[in-house]
C-alpha positions as CSV (number, residue, x, y, z in Angstrom):
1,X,44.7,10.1,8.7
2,X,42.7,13.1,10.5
3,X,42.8,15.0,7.3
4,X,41.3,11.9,5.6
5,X,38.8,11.5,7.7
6,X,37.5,15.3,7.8
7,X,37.8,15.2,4.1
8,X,35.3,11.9,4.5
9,X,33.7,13.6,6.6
10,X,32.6,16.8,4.7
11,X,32.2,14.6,1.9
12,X,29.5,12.8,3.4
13,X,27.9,16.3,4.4
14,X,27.8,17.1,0.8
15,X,25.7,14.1,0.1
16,X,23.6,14.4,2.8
17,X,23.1,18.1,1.6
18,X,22.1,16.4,-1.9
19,X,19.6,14.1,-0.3
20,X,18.2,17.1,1.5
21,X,17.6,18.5,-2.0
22,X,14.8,15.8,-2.5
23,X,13.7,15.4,1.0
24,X,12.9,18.7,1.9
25,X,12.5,19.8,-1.4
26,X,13.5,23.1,-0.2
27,X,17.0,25.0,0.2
28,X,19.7,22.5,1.4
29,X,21.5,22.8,4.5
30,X,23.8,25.7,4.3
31,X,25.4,27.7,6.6
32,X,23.1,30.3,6.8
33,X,25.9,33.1,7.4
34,X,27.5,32.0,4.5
35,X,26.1,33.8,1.3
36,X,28.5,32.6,-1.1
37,X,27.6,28.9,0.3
38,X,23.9,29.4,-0.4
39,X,24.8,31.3,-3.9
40,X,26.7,28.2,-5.0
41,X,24.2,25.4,-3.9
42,X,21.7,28.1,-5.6
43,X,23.3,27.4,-8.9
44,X,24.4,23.9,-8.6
45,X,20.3,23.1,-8.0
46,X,19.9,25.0,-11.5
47,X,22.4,23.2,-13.2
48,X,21.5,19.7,-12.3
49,X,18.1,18.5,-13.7
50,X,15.7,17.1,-11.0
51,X,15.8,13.8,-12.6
52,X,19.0,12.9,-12.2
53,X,19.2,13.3,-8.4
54,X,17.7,9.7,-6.9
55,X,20.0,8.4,-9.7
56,X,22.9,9.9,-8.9
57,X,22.0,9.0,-5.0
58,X,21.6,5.3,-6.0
59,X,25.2,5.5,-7.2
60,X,26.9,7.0,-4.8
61,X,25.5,4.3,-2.3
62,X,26.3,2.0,-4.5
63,X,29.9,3.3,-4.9
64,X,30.2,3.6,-1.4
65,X,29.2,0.1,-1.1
66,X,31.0,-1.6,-3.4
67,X,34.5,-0.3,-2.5
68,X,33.9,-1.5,1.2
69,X,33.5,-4.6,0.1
70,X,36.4,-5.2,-2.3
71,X,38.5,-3.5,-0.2
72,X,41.0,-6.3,1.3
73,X,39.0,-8.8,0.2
74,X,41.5,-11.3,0.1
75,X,43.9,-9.7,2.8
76,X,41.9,-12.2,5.3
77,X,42.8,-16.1,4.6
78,X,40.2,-18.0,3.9
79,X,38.3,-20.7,6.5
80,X,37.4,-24.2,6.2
81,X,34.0,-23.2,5.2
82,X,35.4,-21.2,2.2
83,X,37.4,-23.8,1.5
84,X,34.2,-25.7,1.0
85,X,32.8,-23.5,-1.8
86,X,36.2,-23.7,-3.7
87,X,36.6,-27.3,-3.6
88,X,33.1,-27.8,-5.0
89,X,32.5,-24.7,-7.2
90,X,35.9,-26.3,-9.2
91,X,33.9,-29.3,-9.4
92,X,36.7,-31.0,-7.0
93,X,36.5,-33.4,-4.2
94,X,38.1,-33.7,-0.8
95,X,37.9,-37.6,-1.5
96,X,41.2,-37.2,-3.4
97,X,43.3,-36.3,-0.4
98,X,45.0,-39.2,1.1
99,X,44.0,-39.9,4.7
100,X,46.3,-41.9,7.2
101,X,49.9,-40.9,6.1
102,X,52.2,-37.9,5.8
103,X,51.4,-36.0,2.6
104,X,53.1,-33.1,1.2
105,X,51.0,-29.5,1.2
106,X,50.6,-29.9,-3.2
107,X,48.8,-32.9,-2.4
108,X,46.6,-31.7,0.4
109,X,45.8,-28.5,-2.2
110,X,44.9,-30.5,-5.2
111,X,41.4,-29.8,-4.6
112,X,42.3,-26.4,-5.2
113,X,43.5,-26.4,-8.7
114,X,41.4,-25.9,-11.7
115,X,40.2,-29.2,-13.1
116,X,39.3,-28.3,-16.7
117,X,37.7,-32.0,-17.2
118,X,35.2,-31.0,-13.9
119,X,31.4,-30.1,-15.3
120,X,28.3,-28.5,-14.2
121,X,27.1,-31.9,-13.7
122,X,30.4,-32.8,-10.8
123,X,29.3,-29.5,-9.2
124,X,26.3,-31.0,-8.5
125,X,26.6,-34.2,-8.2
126,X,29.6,-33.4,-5.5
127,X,27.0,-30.8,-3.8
128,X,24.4,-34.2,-3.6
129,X,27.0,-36.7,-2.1
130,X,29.2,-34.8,-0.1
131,X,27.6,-31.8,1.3
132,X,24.8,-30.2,3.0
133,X,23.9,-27.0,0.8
134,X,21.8,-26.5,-2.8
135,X,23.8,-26.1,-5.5
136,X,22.5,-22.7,-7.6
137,X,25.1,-21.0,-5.8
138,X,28.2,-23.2,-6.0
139,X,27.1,-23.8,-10.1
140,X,27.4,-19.9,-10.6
141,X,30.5,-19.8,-8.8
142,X,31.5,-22.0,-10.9
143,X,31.0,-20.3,-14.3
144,X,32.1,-17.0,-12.4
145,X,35.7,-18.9,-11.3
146,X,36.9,-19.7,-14.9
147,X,36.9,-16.2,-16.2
148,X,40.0,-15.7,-13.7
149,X,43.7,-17.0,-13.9
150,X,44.9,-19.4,-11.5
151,X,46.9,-17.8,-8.1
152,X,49.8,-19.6,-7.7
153,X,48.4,-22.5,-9.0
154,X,45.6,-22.4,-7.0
155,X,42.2,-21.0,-7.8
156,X,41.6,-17.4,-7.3
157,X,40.8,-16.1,-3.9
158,X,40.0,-13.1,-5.4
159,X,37.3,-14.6,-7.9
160,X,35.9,-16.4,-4.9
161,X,34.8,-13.6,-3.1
162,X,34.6,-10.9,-5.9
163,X,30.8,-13.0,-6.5
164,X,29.4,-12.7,-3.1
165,X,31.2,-8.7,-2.9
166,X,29.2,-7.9,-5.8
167,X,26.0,-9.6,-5.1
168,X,26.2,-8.0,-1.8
169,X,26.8,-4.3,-3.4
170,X,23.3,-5.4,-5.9
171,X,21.6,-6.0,-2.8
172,X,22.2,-2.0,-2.4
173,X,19.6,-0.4,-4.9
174,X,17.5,-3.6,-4.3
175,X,17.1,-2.3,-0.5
176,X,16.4,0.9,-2.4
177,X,13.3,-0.2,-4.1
178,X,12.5,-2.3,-0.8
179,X,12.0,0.7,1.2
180,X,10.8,3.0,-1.0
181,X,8.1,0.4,-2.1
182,X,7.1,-0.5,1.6
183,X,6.5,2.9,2.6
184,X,6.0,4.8,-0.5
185,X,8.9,7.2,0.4
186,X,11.9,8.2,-2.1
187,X,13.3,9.0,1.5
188,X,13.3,5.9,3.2
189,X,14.2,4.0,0.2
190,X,18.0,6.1,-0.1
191,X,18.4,5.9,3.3
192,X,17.7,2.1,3.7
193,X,20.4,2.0,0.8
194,X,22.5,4.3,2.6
195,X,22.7,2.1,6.0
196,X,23.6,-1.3,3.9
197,X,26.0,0.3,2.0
198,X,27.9,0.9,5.4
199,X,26.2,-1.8,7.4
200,X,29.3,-4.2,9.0
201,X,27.2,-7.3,8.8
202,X,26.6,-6.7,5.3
203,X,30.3,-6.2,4.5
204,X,30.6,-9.3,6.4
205,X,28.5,-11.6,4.5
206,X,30.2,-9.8,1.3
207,X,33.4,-10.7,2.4
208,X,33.0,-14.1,2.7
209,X,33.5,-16.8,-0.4
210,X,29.7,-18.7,0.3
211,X,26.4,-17.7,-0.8
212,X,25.3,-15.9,2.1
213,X,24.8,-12.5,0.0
214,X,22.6,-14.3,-2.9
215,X,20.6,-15.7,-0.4
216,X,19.9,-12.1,0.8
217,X,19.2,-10.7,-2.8
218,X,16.3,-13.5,-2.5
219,X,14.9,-12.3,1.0
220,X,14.8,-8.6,-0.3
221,X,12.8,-9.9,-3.2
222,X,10.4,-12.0,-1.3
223,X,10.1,-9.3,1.2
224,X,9.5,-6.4,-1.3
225,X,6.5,-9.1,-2.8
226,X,5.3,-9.5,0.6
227,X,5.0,-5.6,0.5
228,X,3.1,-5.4,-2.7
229,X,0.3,-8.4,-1.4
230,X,0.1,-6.4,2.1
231,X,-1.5,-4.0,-0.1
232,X,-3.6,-5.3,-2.0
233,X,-5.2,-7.2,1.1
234,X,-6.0,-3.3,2.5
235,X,-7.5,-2.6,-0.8
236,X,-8.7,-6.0,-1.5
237,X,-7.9,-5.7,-5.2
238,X,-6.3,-8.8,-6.7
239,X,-2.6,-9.7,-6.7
240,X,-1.2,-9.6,-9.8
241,X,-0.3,-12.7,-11.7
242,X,2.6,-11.3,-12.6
243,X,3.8,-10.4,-9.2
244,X,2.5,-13.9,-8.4
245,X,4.6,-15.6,-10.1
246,X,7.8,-14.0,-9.5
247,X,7.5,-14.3,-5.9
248,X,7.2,-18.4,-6.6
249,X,9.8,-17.8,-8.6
250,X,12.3,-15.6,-6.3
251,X,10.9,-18.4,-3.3
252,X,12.1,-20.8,-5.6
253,X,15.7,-19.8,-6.0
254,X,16.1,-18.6,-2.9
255,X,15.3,-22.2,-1.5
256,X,17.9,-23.6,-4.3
257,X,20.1,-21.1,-2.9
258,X,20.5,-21.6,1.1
259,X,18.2,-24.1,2.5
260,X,17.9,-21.5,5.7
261,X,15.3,-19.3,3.1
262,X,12.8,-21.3,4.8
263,X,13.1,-19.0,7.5
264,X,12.1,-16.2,5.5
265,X,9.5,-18.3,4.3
266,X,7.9,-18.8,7.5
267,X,8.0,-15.7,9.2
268,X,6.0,-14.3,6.1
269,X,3.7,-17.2,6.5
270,X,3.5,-15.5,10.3
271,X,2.9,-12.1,9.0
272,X,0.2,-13.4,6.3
273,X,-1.6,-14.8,9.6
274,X,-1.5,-11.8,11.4
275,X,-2.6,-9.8,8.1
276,X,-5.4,-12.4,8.0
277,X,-6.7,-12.0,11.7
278,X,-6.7,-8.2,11.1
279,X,-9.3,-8.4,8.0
280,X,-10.9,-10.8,10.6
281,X,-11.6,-8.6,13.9
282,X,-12.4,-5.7,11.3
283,X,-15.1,-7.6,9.5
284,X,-16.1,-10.6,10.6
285,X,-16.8,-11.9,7.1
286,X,-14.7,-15.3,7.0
287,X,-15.3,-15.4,3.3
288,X,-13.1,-12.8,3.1
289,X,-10.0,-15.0,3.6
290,X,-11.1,-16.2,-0.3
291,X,-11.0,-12.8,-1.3
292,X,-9.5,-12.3,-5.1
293,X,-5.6,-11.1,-3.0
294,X,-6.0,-14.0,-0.8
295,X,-6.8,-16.8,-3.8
296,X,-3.3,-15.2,-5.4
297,X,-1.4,-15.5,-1.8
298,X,-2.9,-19.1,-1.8
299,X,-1.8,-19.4,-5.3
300,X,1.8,-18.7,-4.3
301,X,1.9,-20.8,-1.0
302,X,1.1,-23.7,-3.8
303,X,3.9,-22.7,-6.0
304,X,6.4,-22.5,-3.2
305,X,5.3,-25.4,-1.3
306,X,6.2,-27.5,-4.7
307,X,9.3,-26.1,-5.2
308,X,10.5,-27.0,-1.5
309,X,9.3,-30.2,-1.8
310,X,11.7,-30.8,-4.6
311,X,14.5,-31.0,-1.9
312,X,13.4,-33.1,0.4
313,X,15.2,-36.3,-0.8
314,X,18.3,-34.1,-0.5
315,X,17.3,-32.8,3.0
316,X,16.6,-36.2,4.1
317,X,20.5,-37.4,3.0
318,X,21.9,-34.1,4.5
319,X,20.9,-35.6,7.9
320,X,22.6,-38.7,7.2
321,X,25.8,-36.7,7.3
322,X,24.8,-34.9,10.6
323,X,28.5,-34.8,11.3
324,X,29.0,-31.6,9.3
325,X,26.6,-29.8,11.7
326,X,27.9,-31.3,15.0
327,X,29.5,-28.1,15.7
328,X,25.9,-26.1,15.7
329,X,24.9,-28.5,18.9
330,X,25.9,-26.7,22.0
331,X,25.9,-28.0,25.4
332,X,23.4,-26.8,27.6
333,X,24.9,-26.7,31.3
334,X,24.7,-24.0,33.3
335,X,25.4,-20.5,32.3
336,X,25.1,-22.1,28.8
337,X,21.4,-21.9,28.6
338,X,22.2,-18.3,28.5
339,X,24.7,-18.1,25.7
340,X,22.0,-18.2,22.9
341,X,20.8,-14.8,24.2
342,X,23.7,-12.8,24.7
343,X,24.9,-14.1,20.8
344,X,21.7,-13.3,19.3
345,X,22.1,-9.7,20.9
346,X,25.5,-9.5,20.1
347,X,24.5,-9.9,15.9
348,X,21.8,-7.7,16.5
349,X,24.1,-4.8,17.5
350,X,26.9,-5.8,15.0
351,X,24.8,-5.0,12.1
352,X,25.2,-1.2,13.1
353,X,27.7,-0.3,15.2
354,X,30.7,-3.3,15.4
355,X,33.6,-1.0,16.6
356,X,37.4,-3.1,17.3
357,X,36.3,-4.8,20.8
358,X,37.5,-8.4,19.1
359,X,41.5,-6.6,19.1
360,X,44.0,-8.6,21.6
361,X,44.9,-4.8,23.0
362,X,42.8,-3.5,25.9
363,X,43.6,-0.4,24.6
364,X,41.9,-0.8,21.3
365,X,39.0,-2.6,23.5
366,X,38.1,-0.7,26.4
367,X,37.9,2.5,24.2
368,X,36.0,1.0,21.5
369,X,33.4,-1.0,24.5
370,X,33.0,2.6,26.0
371,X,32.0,3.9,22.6
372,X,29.7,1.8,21.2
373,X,27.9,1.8,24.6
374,X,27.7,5.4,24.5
375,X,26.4,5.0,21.2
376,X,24.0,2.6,22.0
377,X,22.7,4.6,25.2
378,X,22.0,7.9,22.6
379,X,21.0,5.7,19.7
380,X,18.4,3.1,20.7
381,X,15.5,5.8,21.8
382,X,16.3,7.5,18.8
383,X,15.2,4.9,17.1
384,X,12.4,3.1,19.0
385,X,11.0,7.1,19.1
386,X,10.9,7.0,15.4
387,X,9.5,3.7,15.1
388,X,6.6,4.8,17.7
389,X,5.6,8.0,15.5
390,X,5.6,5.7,12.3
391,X,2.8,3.6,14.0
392,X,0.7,6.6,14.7
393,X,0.7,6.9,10.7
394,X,-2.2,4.4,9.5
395,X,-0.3,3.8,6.1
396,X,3.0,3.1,7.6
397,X,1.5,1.0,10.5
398,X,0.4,-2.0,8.7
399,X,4.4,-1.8,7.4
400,X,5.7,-1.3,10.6
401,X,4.3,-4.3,11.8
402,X,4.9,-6.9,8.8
403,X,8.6,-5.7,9.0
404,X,8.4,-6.5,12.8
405,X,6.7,-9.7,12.5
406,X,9.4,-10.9,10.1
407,X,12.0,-9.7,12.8
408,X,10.2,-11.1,15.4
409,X,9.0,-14.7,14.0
410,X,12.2,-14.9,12.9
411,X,14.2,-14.3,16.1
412,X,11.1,-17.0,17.8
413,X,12.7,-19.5,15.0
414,X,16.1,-19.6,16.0
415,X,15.1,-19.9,19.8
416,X,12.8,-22.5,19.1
417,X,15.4,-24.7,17.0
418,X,18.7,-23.4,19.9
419,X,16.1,-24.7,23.4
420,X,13.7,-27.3,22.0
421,X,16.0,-28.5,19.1
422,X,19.3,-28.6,20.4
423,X,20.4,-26.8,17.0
424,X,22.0,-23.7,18.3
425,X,21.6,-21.7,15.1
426,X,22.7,-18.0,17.5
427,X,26.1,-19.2,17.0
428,X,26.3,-18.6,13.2
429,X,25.8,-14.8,13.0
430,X,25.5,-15.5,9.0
431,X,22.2,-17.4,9.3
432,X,20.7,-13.7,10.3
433,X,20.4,-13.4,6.5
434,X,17.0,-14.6,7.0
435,X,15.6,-11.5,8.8
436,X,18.5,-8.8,8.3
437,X,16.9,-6.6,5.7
438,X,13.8,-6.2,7.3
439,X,16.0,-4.8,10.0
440,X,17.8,-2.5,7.6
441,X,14.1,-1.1,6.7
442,X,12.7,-0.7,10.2
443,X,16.6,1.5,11.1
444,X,15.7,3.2,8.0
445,X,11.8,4.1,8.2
446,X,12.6,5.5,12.6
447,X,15.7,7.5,10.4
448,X,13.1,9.2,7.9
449,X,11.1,10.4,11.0
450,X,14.7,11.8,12.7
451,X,15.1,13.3,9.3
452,X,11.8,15.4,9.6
453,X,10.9,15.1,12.9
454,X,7.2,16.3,14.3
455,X,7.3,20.2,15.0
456,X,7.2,19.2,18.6
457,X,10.2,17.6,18.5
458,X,12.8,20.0,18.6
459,X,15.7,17.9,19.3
460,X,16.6,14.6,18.9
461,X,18.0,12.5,21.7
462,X,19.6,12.9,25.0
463,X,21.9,15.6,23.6
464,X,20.1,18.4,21.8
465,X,20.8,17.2,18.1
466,X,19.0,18.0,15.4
467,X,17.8,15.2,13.4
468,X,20.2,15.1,10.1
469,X,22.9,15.3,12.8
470,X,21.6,12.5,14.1
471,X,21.5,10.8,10.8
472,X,25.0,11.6,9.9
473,X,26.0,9.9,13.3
474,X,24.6,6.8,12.8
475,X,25.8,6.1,9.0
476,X,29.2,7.4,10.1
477,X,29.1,4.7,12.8
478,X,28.0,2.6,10.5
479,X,30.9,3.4,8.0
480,X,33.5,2.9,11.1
481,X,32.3,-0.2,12.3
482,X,32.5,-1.7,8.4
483,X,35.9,-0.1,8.1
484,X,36.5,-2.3,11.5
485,X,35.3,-5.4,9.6
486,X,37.3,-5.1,6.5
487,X,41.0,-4.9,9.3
488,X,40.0,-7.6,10.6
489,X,38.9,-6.3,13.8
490,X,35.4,-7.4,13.6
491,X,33.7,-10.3,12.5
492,X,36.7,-11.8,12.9
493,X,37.9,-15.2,10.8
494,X,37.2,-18.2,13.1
495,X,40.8,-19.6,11.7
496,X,44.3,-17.9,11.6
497,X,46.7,-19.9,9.4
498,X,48.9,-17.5,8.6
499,X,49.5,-17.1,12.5
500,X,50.3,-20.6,12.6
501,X,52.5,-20.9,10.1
502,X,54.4,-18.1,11.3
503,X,54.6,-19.6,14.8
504,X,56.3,-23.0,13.0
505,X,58.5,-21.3,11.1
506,X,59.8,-19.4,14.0
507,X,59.9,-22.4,16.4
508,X,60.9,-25.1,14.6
509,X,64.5,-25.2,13.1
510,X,64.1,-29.3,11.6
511,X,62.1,-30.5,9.4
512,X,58.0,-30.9,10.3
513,X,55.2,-33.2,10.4
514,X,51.6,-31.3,11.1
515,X,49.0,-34.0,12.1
516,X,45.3,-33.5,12.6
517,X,42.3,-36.0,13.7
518,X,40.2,-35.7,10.7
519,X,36.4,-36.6,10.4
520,X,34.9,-34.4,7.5
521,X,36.4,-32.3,5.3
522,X,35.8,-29.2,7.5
523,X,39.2,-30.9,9.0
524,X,40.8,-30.8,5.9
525,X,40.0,-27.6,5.2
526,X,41.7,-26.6,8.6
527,X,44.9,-28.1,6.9
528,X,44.6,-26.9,3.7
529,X,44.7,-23.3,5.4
530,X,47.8,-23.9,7.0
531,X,49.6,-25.3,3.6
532,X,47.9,-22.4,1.7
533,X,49.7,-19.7,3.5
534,X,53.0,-22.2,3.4
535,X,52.6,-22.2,-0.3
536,X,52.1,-18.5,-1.2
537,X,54.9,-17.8,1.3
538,X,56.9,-19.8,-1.0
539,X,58.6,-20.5,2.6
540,X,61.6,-23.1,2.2
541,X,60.3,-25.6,4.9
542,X,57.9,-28.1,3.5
543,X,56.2,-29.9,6.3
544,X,54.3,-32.9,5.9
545,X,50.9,-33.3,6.7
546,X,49.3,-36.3,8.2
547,X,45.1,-36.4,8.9
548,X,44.7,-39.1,10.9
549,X,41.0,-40.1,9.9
550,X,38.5,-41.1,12.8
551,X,35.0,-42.7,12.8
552,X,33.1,-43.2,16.4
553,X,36.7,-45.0,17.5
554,X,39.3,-42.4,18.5
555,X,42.4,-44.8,18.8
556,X,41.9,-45.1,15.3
557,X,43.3,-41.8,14.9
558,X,46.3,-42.5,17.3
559,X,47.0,-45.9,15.7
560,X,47.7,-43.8,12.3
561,X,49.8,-41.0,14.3
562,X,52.0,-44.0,15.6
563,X,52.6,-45.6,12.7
564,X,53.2,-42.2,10.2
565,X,56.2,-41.4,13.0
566,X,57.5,-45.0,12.8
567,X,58.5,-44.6,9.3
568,X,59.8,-40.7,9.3
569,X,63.6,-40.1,9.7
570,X,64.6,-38.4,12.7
571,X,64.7,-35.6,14.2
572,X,61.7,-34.0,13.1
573,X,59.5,-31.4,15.3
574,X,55.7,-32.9,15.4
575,X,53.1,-30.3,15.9
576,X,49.4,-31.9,17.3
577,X,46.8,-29.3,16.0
578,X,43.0,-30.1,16.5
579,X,44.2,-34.0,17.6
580,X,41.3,-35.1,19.5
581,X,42.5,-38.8,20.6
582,X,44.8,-40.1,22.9
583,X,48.7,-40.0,22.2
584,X,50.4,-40.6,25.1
585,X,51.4,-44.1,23.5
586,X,52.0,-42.8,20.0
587,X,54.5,-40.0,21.1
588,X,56.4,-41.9,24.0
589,X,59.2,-41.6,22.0
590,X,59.4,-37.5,21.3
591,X,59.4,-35.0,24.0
592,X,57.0,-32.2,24.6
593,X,57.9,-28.7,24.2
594,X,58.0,-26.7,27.4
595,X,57.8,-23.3,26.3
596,X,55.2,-21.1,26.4
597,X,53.8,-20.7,22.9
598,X,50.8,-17.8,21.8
599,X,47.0,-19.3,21.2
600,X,46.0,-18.8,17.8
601,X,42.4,-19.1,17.1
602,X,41.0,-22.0,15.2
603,X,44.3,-23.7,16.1
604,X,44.4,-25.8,19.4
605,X,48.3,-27.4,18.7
606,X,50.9,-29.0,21.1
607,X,54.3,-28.9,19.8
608,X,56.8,-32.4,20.3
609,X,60.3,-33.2,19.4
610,X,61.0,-36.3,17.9
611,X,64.8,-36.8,18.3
């Protein structure tokens, strides 16, 4: 392992070295006592044309990139929300599964097996009636699924998140041209590709089987328009139609995409404010707020505006089935009105440096705590140091700031919805696709000023390094920490079937009835990852599975549990997982289990044996 590593490690020199090539556009870094070093980057310069370098540069990131995020992609089992985009990307239901009575795991994953009669059209229309979400993804998915074979008989984890994987590694020469674009800088552009090709949050989101990394492709688009119309309001020259029109258009899909793109949409509207107030205290001319850029910018507002409007009937049915969100609503008591700030710092720093601090071994934790603080400690006026000399650049400036307006309105957003709202949207680190590349560019525009620093600055940070050093730290941190994501050590999944399952067939010796409280089918979903894992373990105990369905009235739920066990034969071992309703009556015949049993996460369970 410490010979892979250096080998990683000297590889990634080498590539630095390559981008030095362009940056400097001088000698690489050698090691000036080495004359045989110098002689063979001397030739290598000679034989590789000058336009093939950013090319090759966009590949390797994209290389890099793209085998971090297929690597154990389907190592992890999948959650209920994935679950979700399987079920209706097949064109399925969760309607079919019987509610109220044991059920064997093939019937609770029959949602889960290719339905060759399903259309575009059930996609859709499944999408309308039954969920909260557009449907451009899920329709795509959809097409993308039946190019693979079944797994087992069930669809393809694999193909489910092989789509988002490689949507996520297109987002990395997208963030290429971002950068580059925004601050006119070859530089900035490969290392804003270089940091999301390593970025654990965005091997996160490319991980996952939802339409998380899509969404994103739209935000870098919208954002890298938003780019191009800051410009032309300091030049006031006219936007052009063209661009016009494909920012409506990219607004457009990325509302059909994730409904949270109006987020994006917003803090832009922020930033075209500020933009606007600028041209104001500079000239006090309001007429120049109808300024040939501005009619354009107006233009596109319009277009937008139209194509959101479109999904408001859908909107106003999503919050008729409010239950699916229920979990968003925290409490507020106490140290709880502080929770939203800690988890909203917590994503912030997990987009660059997520080390294994979510391992159940203080020895993996305490290490990895003690590191990324150390990090962060060296790191952070690094990087607010580089962000300071950017502003003293008047082109960069204006940049600087629409970058950190989006950041900033956006972070404002979520606050506003989690205290005034009651819609704690900090608890979904995924919903940060909103703002995150604008993050990614501001790392990467404080990194191009590390990577030629001011003659005055001799060093960078606390230690005395040099700024490619410094560089080379923070992607290599960046590599770890996605490295840390892909074991499972980070960003971990909310649910742990195959724990479970394990646990059961370890404990349980008779046959076994699971039983659930079930509401929406996020609680199916929770079931279906339990008989999943059963299934592909082709394990020889089939237990049966009972969701005992409850509206506002929770004995409901215990009147089905009491009559399921009425009609099973005896002995069987009952396991309560997620039961949320009284069953002190229904289980008066069965005895609890004693014994001290291991918490598994998503998994709340008490074990009984029915004799």
């Amino acid at each position: 392992m410490r010979v892979f590593f250096q080998g990683a490690f000297y590889f990634y020199k080498k590539i630095i070295s390559l981008l030095a090539v362009y940056a400097s556009r001088s000698v690489p870094i050698v090691d000036a006592n080495s004359t045989s070093q110098r002689k063979y980057w001397h030739n290598w310069q000679v034989r590789l044309p000058s336009s093939w370098l950013h090319p090759l540069l966009n590949l390797m990131w994209l290389l890099i990139g793209i085998s971090l995020r297929l690597t154990n992609l389907t190592a992890k089992p999948p959650w209920t929300d994935e679950f979700a985009t399987l079920v209706f990307s097949l064109g399925n239901t969760f309607l079919s599964v019987p509610l109220d009575q044991a059920i064997a795991p093939d019937i609770l994953l029959q949602p889960l097996q290719s339905n060759p009669a399903a259309s575009i059209g059930d996609v859709v229309h499944n999408l309308a009636t039954q969920d909260s979400h557009p449907p451009l993804y899920f329709v795509l998915a959809y097409l993308w699924m039946k190019l693979f074979s079944s797994d087992g008989g069930l669809v393809s984890l694999f193909a489910a998140r092989s789509l988002p994987a490689i949507f996520g590694a297109a987002s990395i020469p997208c963030f290429y041209v971002l950068g580059k674009v925004a601050f006119r800088s070859k530089l900035v552009g490969h290392l804003t590709a270089a940091m999301i090709a390593v970025s654990p949050y965005g091997v996160f989101l490319a991980q996952e089987a939802r339409h998380y990394t899509l969404a994103m492709l739209w935000v870098i688009g919208s954002l890298t328009c938003l780019v191009i119309a800051t410009r032309h309001i300091q030049n006031r020259t006219p936007l052009p139609i063209w661009i016009a029109l494909l920012w409506v258009g990219i607004n457009a899909l990325g509302i059909a995409t994730h409904f949270f793109f109006t987020f994006t949409l917003c803090t832009e509207a922020v930033v075209l404010i500020f933009l606007a107030w600028l041209q104001l205290q500079t000239s006090s001319k309001f007429s120049l707020l109808f300024s040939p850029p501005w009619r354009r910018i107006y233009a596109v507002a319009i277009g937008t505006s139209v194509a959101g409007l479109i999904w408001i009937p859908t909107l106003l049915e999503n919050k008729n089935r409010g239950i699916l969100t229920d979990w968003i609503r925290g409490s507020r008591v106490g140290l709880d009105w502080l929770s939203p700030i800690f988890q909203a710092l917590g994503t912030l720093i997990a987009m660059i440096s997520l080390l294994p601090v979510e391992s159940s071994q203080l020895l993996v934790v305490i290490p990895s705590g003690v590191v990324m603080l150390t990090f962060f400690i060296w790191a952070v006026p690094i990087l607010l140091r580089g962000i300071k000399i950017q502003l003293q650049h008047p082109e960069n400036r204006i940049m600087i700031q629409v970058f950190a307006g989006v950041v900033i309105s956006a972070i404002a957003l979520f606050f506003i919805f989690t205290y005034f709202l009651g819609i704690d949207l900090t608890r979904g680190a995924r919903y940060n696709f909103v703002y995150f590349p604008a993050i990614v560019v501001l790392l990467s525009a404080s990194l191009a000023v590390c990577w030629h620093p001011p003659k005055e600055i001799k060093s960078i940070g606390k230690w005395g390094i040099n700024g490619k050093k410094a560089v080379m730290l923070i992607w290599l941190m960046g590599f770890f920490s996605a490295v840390t994501v892909i074991c499972n050590l980070g960003y971990q999944k909310y649910y742990r079937p195959d724990l479970f399952v394990q646990l059961i067939q370890q404990t349980s010796a008779t046959p076994v009835l699971i039983a659930a409280t079930h509401r929406t089918y996020v609680h199916t979903g929770e079931m279906m990852g339990v008989a999943r894992e059963i299934k592909l373990a082709n394990s020889l105990q089939k237990p049966l599975f009972l969701l005992a369905h409850q509206d506002k009235e929770p004995n409901t739920s215990t009147i089905a549990l009491e009559n399921t066990l009425k009609t099973l034969p005896r002995p069987f071992d009952l396991w309560l997982v997620n039961f949320h309703a009284p069953v002190a009556e229904a289980v008066k015949t069965c005895v609890p289990d004693t014994q001290s049993m291991p918490s598994i996460d998503g998994y709340e369970y008490k074990l009984y044996h029915c004799l």
